[in-house]
C-alpha positions as CSV (number, residue, x, y, z in Angstrom):
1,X,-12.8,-7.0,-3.5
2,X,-9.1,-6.5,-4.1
3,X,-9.2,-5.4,-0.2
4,X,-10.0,-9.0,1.0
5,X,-7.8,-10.3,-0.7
6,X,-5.0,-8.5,0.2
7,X,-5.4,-9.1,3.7
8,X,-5.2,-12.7,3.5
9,X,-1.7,-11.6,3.1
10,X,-1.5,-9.4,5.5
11,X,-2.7,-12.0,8.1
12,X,0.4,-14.4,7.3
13,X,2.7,-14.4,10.0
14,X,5.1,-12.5,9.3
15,X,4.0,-10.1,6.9
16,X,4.4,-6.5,8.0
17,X,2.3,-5.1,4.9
18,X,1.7,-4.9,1.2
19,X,1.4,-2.9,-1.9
20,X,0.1,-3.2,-5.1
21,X,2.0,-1.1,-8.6
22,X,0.5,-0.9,-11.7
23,X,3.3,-1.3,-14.9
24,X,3.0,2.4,-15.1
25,X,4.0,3.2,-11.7
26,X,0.9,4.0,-10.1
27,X,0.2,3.1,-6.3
28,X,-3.3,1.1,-6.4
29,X,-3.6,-0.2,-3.2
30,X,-1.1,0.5,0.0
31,X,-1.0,-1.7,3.0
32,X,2.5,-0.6,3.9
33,X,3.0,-0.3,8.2
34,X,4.2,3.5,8.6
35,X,7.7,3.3,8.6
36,X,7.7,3.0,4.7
37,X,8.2,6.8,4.5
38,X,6.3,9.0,1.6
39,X,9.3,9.7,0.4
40,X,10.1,5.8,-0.3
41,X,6.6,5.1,-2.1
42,X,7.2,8.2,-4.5
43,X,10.4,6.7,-5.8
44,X,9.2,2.8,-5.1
45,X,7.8,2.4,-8.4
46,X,10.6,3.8,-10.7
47,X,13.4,1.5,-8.7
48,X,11.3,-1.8,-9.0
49,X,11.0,-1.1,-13.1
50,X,14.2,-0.3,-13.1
51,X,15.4,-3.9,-11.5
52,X,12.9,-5.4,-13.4
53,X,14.3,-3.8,-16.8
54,X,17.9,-4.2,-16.0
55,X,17.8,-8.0,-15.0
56,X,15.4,-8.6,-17.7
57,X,18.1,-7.2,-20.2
58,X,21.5,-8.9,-18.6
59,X,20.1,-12.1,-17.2
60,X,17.2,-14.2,-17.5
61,X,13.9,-12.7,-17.3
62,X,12.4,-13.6,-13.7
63,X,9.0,-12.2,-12.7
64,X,9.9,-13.1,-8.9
65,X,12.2,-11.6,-6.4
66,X,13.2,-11.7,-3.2
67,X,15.2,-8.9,-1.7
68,X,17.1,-10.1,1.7
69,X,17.7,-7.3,4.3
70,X,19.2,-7.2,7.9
71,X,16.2,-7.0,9.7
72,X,13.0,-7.2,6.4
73,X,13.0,-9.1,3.4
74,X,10.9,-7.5,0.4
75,X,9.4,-10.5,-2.0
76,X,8.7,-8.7,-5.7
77,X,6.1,-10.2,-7.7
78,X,5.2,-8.9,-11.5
79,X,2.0,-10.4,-13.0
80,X,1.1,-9.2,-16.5
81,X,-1.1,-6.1,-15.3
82,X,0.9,-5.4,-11.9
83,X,3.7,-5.4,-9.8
84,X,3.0,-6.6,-6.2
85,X,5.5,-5.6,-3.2
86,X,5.3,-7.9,0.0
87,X,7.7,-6.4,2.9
88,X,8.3,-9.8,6.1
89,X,10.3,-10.6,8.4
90,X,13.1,-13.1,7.7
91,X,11.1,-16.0,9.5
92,X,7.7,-15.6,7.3
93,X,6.7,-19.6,5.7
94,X,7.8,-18.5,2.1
95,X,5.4,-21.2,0.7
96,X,2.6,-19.7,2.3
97,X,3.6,-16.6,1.4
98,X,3.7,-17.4,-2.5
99,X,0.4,-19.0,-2.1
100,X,-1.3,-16.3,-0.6
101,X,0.2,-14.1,-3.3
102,X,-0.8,-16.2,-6.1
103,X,-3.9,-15.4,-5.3
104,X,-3.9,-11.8,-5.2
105,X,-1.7,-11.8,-8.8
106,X,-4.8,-14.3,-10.1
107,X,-7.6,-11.8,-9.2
108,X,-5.9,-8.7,-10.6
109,X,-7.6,-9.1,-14.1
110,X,-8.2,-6.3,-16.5
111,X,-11.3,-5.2,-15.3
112,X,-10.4,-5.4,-11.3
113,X,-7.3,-2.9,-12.3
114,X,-10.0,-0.7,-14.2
115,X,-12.0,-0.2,-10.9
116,X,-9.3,-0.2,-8.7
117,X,-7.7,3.2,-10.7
118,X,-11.1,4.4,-11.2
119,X,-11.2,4.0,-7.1
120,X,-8.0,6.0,-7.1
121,X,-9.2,8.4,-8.8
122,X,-12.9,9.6,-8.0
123,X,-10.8,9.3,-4.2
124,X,-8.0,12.3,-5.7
125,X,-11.2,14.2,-7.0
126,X,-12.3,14.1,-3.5
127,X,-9.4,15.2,-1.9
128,X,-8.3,18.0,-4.4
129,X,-10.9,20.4,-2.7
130,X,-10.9,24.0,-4.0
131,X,-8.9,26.3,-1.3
132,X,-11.2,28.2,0.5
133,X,-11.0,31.8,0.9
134,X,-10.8,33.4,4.3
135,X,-13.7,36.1,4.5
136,X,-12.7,38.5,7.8
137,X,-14.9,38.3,10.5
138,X,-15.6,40.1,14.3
139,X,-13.9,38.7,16.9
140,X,-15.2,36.5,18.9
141,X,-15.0,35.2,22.2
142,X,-12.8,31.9,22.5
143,X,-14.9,29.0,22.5
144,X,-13.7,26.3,24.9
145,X,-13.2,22.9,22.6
146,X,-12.0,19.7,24.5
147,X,-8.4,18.6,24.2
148,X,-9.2,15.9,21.6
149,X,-11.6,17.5,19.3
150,X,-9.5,17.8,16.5
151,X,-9.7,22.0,14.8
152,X,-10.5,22.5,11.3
153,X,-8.2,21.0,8.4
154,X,-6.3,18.9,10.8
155,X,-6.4,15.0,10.3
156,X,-7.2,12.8,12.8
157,X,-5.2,9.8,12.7
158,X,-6.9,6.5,12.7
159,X,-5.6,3.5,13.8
160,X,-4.5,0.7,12.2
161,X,-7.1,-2.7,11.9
162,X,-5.7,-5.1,14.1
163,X,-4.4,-8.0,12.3
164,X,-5.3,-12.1,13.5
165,X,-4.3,-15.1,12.4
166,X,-6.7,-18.0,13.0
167,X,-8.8,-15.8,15.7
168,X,-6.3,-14.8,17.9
169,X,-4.0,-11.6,18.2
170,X,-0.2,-12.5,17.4
């Protein structure tokens, strides 16, 4: 559910992708574009609670941001249950853009942030697979694979959905 919503702000013009934090730091859904390094979403939760502590305690409390960079601006929201990350470019409709964010922040009740962790994690149990042991066997003769058939334990990487707005490509 949370997935349809989220891409009606994905689908603005102008918005390059979105996340969603819990207060305690956990990623619940990530619809960052790839150049938002691993690296970045591992610390991205302790930095925004730390802005949102530290202006909270010096100025007046503000439960909206909007960080103004060169070439990306990043709009923080905070909601009671969440903290929601929107990165655009500098020319995004910001009225739109709070509308469409409303939203999202008004559908995040309790029990959608209950299934959305319990999402994250029966998909961890899935991934944490116990290592397999190698068991030595005869050699073989090489079997001829073609070029794209990916080989055992590597990922294949899936493109991206393409994103409209009003049924054409943009």
């Amino acid at each position: 559910m949370i997935e349809k919503i989220v891409k009606n702000v994905l689908e603005l013009h102008g918005v390059d992708g979105a996340c969603i934090l819990d207060k305690k730091g956990v990623l619940l859904h990530n619809a960052l574009p790839d150049f938002f390094l691993d690296d970045f979403l591992d610390d991205l939760s302790r930095r925004v609670k730390a802005l949102y502590e530290a202006v909270d305690e010096n100025y007046m409390p503000c439960d909206d941001y909007l960080l103004k960079f060169p070439q990306k601006y990043i709009q923080l929201r905070r909601s009671r249950n969440v903290y929601l990350l929107v990165a655009v470019d500098p020319s995004v409709n910001l009225v739109s853009l709070r509308m469409v964010t409303n939203l999202v922040l008004k559908h995040i009740t309790p029990k959608v942030l209950s299934e959305m962790r319990k999402q994250l994690a029966s998909a961890e149990t899935l991934n944490a697979a116990p290592p397999v042991e190698k068991v030595p066997q005869e050699a073989a003769p090489p079997t001829s694979t073609p070029e794209s058939a990916p080989t055992r334990g590597n990922k294949i990487a899936r493109p991206r959905p393409t994103r409209s707005f009003r049924g054409t490509r943009y």
